[in-house]
DRENRO-232872 format. One record per residue: x, y, z of N, C-alpha, C, O, CB in turn; residue in three letters. Coordinates in steps of 0.001 Angstrom, whole numbers, padded with zeros to 6 digits, always signed. Atoms other than C-alpha are relative to their C-alpha. Glycine has a CB too. Layout:
BEGIN
XYZXYZXYZXYZXYZALA;...
end
This chain:
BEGIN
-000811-000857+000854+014526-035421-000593-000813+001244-000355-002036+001331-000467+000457-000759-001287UNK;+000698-001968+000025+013783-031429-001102-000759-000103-001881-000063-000113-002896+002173+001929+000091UNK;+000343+000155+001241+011551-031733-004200+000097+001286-001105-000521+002297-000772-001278-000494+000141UNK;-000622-000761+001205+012901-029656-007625-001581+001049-000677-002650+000469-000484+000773-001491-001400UNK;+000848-000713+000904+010408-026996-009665+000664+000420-001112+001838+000773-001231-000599+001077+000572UNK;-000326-001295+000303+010174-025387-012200-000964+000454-001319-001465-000419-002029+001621+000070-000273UNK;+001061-000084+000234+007931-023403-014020+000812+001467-001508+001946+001942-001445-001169+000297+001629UNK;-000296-001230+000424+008006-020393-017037-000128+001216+000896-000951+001086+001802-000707+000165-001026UNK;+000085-000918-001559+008568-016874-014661-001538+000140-000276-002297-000001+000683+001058+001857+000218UNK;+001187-000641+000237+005302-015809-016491-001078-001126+000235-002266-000906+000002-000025+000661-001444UNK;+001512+000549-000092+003166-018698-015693+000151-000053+001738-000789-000589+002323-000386-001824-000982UNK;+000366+000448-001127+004180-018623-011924-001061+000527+001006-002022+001204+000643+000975-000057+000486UNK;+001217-000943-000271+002176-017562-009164+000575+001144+001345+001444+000835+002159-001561-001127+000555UNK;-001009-001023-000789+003219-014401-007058+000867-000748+000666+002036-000846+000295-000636+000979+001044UNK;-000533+000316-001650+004110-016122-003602+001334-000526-000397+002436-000344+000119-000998-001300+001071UNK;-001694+000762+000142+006703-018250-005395+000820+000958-001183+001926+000429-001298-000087-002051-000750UNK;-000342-000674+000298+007800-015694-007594+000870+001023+000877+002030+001370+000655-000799+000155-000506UNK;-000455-001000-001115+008224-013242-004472+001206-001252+001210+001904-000741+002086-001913+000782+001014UNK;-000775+000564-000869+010199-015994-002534+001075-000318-000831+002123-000422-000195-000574-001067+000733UNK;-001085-000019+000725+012523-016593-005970+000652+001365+000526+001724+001535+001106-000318-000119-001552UNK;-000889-001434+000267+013248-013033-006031+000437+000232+001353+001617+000559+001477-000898+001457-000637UNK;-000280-000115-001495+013351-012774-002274+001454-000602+000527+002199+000005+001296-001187-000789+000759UNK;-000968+001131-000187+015992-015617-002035+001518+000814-000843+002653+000729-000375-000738-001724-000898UNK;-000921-000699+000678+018156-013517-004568+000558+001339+000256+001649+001814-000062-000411+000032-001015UNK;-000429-001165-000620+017982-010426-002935+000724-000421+001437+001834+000096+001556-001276+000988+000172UNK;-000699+000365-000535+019003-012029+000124+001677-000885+000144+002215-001338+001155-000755-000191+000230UNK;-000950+000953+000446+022053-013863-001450+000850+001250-000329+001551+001919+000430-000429-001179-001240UNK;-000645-001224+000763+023309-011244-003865-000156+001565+000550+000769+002375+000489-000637-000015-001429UNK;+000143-001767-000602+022134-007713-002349+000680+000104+001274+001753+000698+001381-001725+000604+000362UNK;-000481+000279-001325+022541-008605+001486+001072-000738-000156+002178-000298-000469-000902-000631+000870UNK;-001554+000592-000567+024907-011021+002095+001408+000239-000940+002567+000201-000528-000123-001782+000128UNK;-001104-000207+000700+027062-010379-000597+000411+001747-000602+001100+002209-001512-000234-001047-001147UNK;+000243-001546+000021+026412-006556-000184+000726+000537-001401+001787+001154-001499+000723+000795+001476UNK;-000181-000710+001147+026187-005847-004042-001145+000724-000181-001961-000012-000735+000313-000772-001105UNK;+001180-000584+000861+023413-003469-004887+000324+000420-001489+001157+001153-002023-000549+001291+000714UNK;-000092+000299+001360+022735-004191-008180-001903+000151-000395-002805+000129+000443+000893-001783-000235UNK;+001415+000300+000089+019283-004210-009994-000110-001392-000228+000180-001908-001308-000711+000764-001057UNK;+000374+001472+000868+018183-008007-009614-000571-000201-001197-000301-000651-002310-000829-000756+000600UNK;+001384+000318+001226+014830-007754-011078+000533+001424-001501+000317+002609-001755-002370+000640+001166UNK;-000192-000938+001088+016299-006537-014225-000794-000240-001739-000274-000319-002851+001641-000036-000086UNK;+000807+000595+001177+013412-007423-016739+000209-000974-000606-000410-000829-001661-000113+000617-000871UNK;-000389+001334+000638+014619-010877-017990-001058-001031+000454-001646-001989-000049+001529-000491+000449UNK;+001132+001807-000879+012461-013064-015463-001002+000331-000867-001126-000848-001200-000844-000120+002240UNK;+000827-000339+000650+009627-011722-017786-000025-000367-001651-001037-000578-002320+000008+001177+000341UNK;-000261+000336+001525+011067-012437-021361-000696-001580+000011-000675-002535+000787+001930+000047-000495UNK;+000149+001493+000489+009555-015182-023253+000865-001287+000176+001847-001484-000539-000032+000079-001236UNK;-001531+000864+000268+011604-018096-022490+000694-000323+001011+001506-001232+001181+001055+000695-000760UNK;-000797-000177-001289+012769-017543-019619-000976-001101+001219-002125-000908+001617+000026+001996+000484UNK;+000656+000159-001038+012272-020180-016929+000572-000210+001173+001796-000250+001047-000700-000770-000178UNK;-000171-000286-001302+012563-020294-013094+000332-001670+000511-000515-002562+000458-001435+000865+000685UNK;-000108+001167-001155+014071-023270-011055+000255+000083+001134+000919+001046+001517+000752-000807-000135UNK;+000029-000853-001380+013822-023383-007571-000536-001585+000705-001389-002242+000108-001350+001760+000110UNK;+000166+000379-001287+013633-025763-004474-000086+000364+001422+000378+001184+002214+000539-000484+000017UNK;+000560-000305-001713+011997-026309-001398-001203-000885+000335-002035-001594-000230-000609+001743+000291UNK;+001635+000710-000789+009514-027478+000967-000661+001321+000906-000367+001568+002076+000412-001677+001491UNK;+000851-000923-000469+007240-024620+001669+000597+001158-000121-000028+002216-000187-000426-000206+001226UNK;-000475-001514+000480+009551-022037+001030+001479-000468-001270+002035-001559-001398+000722+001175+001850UNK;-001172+000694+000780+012484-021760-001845+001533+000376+000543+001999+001503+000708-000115+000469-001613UNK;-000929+000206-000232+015504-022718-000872+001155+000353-000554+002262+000615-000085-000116-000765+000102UNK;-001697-000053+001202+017821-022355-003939-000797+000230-001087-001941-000226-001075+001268-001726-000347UNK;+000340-000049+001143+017195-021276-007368+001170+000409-001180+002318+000809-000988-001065+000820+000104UNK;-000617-000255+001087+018372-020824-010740-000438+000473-001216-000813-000508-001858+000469-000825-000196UNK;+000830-000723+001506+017020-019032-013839+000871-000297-001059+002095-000366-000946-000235+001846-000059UNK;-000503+000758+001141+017464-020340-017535-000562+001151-000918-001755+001291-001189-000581-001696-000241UNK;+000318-001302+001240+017545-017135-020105-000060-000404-001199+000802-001282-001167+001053+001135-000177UNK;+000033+000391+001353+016996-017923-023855+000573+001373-000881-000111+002105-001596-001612-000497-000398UNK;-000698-001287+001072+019296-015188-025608-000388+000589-001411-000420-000341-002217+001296-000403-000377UNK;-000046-000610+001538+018822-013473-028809+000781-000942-001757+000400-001262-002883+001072+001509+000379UNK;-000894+000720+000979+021891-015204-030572-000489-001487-000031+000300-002079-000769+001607+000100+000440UNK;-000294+000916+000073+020410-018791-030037+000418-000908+001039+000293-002131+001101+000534+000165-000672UNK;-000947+001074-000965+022454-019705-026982-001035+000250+000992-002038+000959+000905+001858+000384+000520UNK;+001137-000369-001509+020659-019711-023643+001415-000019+001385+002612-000282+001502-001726-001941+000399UNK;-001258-000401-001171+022378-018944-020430-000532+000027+001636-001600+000618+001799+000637+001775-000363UNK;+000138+000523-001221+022271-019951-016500+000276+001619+000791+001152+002386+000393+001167-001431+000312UNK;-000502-000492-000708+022291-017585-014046-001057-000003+001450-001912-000821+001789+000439+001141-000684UNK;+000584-000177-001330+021134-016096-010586-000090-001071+000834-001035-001235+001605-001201+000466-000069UNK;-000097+001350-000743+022362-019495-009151+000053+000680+001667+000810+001579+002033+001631-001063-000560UNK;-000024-000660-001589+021581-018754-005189-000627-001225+001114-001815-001548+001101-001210+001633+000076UNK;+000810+000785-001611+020841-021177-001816+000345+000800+000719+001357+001500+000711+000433-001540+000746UNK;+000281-000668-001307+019719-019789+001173+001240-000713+000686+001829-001746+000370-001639-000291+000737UNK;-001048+000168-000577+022221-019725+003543-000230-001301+001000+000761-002031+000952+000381+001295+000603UNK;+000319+001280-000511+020584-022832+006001-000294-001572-000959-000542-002695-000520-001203+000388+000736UNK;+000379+001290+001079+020029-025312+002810+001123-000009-000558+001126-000680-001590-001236+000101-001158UNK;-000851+000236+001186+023499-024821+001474+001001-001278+000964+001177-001480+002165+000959+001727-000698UNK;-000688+001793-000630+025730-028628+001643-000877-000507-000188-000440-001649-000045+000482-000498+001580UNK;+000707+000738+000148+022545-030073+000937+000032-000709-001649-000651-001666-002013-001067+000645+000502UNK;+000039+000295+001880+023390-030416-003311-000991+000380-000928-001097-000021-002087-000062-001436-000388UNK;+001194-000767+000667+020308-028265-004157+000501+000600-001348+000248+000148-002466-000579+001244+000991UNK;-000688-000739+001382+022274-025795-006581+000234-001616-000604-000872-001986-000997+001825+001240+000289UNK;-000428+000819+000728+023349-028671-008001-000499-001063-000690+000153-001736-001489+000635-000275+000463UNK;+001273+000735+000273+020152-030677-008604-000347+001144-001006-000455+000784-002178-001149-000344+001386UNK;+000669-000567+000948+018888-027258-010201+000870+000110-000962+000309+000324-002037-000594+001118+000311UNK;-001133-000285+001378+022142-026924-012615-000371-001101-000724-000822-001083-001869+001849-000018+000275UNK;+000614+001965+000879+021346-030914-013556-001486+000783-001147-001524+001106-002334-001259-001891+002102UNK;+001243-000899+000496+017697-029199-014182+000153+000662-001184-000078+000131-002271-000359+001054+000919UNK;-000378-001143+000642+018493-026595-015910+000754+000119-001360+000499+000764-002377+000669+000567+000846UNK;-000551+000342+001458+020971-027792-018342-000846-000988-000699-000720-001067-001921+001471-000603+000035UNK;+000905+001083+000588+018397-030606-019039-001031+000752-001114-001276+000536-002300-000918-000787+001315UNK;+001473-000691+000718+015506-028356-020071+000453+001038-000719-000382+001853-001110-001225+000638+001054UNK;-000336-001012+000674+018034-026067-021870-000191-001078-001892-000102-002280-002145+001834+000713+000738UNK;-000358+000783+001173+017926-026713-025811+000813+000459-001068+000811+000077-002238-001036-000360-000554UNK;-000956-000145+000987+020597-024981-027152+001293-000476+000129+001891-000597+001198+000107+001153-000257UNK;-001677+000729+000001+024020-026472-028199+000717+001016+001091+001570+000328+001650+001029+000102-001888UNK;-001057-001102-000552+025813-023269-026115-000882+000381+001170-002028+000783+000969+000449+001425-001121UNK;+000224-000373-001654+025068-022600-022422+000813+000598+000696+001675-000110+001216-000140-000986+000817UNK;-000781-000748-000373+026703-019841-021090-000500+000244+001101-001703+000035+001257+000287+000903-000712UNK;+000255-000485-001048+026983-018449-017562+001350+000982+000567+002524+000803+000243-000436-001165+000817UNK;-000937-000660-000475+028872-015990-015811+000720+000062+001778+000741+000966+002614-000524+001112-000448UNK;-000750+000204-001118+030759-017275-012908+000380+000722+001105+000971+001712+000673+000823-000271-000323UNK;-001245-000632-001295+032356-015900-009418+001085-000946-000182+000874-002147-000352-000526-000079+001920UNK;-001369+000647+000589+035646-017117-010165+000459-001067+000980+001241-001924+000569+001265+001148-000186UNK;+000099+000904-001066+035549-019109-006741-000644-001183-000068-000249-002045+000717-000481+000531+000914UNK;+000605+000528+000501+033320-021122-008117+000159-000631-001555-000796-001086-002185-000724+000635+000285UNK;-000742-000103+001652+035158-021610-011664-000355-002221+000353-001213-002743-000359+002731+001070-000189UNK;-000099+001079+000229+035443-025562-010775-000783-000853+000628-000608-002069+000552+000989-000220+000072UNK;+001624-000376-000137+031914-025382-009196-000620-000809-001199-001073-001946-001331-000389+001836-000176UNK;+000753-000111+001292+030700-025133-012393+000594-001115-001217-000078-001443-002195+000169+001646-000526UNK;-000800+000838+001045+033312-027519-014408-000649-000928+000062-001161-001344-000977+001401-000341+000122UNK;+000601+001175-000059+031805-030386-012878-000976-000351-000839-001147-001516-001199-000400-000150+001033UNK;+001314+000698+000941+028661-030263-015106+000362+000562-000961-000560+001007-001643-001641+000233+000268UNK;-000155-000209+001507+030770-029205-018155+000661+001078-000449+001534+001134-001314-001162+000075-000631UNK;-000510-001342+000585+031266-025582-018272+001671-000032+000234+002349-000693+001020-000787+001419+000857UNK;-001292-000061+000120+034625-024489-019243+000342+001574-000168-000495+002341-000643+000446-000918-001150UNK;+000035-001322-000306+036019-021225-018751+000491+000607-002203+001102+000038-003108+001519+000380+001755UNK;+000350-000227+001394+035508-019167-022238+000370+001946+000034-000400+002875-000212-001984-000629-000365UNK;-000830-001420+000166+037786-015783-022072+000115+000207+001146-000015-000638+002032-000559+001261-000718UNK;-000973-000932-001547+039183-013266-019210-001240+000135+000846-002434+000161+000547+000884+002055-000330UNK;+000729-000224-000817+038158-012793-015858-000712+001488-000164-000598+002159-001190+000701-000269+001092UNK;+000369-001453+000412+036266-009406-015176-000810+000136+001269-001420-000830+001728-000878+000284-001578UNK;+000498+000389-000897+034945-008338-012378-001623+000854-000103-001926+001570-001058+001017+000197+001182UNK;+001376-000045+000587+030979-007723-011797-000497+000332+001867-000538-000492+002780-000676-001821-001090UNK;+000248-000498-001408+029985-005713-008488+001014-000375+000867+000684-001064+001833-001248-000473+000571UNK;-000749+000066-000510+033084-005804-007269+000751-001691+000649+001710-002060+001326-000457+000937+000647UNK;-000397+001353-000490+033215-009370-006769+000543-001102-001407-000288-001678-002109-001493-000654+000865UNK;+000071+001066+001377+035325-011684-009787-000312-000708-000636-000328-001793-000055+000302-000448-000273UNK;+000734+001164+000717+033928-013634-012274+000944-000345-001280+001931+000140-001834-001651+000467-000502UNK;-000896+000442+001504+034780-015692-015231-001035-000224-001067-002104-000703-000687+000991-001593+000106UNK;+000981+000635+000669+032913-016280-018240+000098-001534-000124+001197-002021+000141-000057+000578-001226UNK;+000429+001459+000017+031706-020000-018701-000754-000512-000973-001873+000001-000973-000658-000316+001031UNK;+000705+000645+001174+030379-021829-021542-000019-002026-000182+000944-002703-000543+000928+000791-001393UNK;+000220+001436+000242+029134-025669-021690-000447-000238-001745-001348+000438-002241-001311-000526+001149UNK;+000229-000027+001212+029103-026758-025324-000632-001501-000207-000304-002462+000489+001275+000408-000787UNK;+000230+001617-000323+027160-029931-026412-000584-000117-001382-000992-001205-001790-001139-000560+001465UNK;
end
């Protein structure tokens, strides 16, 4: 089985840092031809940590933000395009909501994905909207 990480962004060490971010630019920039700024200063905030699988390189990841208000929030969910069907994303969402510790877990959905995301809880939490041209929904797991 593809063994799970995960680390604060600030304690990691480049290589796997550069293969998170790498993995995200290839997901979201390329294949899903949004240019957007990934690295938009968050992986850096206190708080903030990095999940990610693989065997020698990362496969899939997910980042866990710690908000301002209290709540914390999921995003940059991404597998490489040869590891996806394997249940990776879905090992790091398990992850992820585990090591979260606030009652409110928010994420912001592709709307294709709306019942994706139900499975481990989230529930859709106001109007769609769309976000580089591609739809999303907001999402909120409450616990």
């Amino acid at each position: 089985m593809t063994p799970i990480f995960s680390a604060p962004s600030r304690n990691l060490d480049p290589v796997t840092l550069h293969e998170i971010l790498r993995l995200r630019q290839d997901v979201f920039v390329v294949e899903q031809e949004c240019a957007y700024p990934d690295i938009d200063g968050r992986d850096m905030e206190p708080g903030t940590v990095q999940f990610w699988a693989g065997r020698g390189s990362v496969d899939a990841t997910v980042r866990l933000l710690r908000e301002p208000d209290g709540s914390e929030r999921i995003g940059r969910v991404a597998t490489a395009r040869h590891a996806r069907g394997q249940g990776l994303a879905g090992r790091l969402m398990e992850s992820a909501i585990a090591e979260a510790r606030a009652s409110r877990i928010l994420l912001g959905a592709q709307a294709h994905l709306e019942e994706w995301y139900g499975r481990f809880g989230f529930v859709r939490d106001g109007e769609g909207y769309l976000e580089d041209r591609i739809p999303h929904v907001p999402m909120v797991l409450v616990r």
